[in-house]
C-alpha positions in Angstrom: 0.0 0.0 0.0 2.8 2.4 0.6 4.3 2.3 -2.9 1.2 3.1 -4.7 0.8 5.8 -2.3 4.5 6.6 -3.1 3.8 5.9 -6.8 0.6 8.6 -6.5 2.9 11.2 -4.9 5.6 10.8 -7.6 2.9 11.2 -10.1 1.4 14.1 -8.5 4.8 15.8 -7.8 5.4 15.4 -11.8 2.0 16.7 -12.9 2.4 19.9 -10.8 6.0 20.7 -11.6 6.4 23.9 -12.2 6.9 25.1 -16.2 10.2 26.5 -17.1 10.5 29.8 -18.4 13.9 30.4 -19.5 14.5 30.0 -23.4 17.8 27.6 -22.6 15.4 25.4 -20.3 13.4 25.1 -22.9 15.5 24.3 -25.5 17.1 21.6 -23.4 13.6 20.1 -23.1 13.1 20.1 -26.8 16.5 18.6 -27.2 15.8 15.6 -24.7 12.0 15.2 -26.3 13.6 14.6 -29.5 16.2 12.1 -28.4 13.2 10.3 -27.1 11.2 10.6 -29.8 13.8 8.9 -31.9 14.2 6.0 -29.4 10.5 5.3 -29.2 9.7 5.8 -33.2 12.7 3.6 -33.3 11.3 0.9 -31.1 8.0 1.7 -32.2 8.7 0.7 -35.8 10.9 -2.3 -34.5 8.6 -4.0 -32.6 5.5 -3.5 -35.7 8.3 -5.0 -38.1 9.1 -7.9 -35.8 5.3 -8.6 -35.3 4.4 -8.2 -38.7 7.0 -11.0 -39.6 6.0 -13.0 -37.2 2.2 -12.7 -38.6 3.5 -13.3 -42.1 5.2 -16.8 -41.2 2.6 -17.4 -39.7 0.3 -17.1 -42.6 2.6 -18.7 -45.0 3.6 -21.8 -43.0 -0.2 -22.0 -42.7 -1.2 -21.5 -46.2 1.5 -23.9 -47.3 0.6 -26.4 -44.5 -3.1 -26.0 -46.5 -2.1 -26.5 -50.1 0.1 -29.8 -48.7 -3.4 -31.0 -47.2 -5.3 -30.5 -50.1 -3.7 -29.1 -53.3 -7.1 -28.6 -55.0 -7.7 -25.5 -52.7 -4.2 -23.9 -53.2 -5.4 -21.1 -55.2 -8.4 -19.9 -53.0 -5.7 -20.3 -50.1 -3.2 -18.3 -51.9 -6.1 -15.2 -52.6 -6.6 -15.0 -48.5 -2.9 -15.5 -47.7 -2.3 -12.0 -50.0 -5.7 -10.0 -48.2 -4.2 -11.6 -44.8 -0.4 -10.5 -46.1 -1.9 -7.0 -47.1 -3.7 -6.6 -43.5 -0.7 -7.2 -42.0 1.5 -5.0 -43.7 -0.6 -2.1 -43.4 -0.7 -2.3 -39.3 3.2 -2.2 -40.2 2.8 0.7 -42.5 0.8 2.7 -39.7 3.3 2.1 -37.0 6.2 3.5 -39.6 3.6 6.7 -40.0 3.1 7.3 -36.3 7.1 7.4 -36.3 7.4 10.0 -38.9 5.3 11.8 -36.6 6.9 12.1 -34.0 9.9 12.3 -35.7 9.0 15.0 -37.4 5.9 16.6 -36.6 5.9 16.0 -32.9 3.1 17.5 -30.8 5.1 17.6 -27.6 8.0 19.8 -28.6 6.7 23.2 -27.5 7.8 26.0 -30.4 8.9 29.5 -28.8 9.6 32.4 -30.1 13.2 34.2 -29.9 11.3 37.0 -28.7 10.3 35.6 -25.3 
């Protein structure tokens, strides 16, 4: 019980930090936000890749397994392995366009002026 009260206090003490104002603080925030960024896009689109592969082996070995079984179905087999192939990929595909955001359009990185 202590620790999540401990966790809760941590929390708290995060969520009412005080903002920093000084243009150097900030830019030192911005700097460590995008050296994350780049470790979780490239994590991000590591772990999608690794799953997607995964999936795809899946479906082959499964699809191959099926044609073995009964070669008269290979073809119908074959269309679902591509549609199940193409699914896959694209859950791929949006993990690599989540990166690019926050590579490059990240929402966390606050923009200030030079004039502040």
């Amino acid at each position: 019980m202590k620790k999540i009260i401990f966790l809760f206090l941590a929390f708290a003490a995060v969520a009412f930090a005080a903002e920093t104002n000084t243009l150097v603080e900030q830019e030192a925030m911005n700097v460590w936000i995008k050296a994350f960024s780049v470790l979780a896009a490239g994590l991000g689109l590591g772990v999608a890749a690794l799953g997607g592969a995964i999936g795809m082996g899946n479906t082959a070995a499964a699809t191959i397994a099926g044609t073995a079984r009964n070669p008269g179905l290979g073809p119908k087999l074959m269309t679902t392995m591509f549609i199940a192939l193409a699914m896959i990929e694209a859950q791929v595909i949006y993990a690599l366009v989540i990166a690019l955001i926050a590579l490059y359009a990240n929402p966390f990185i606050k923009f200030i002026s030079p004039a502040s």
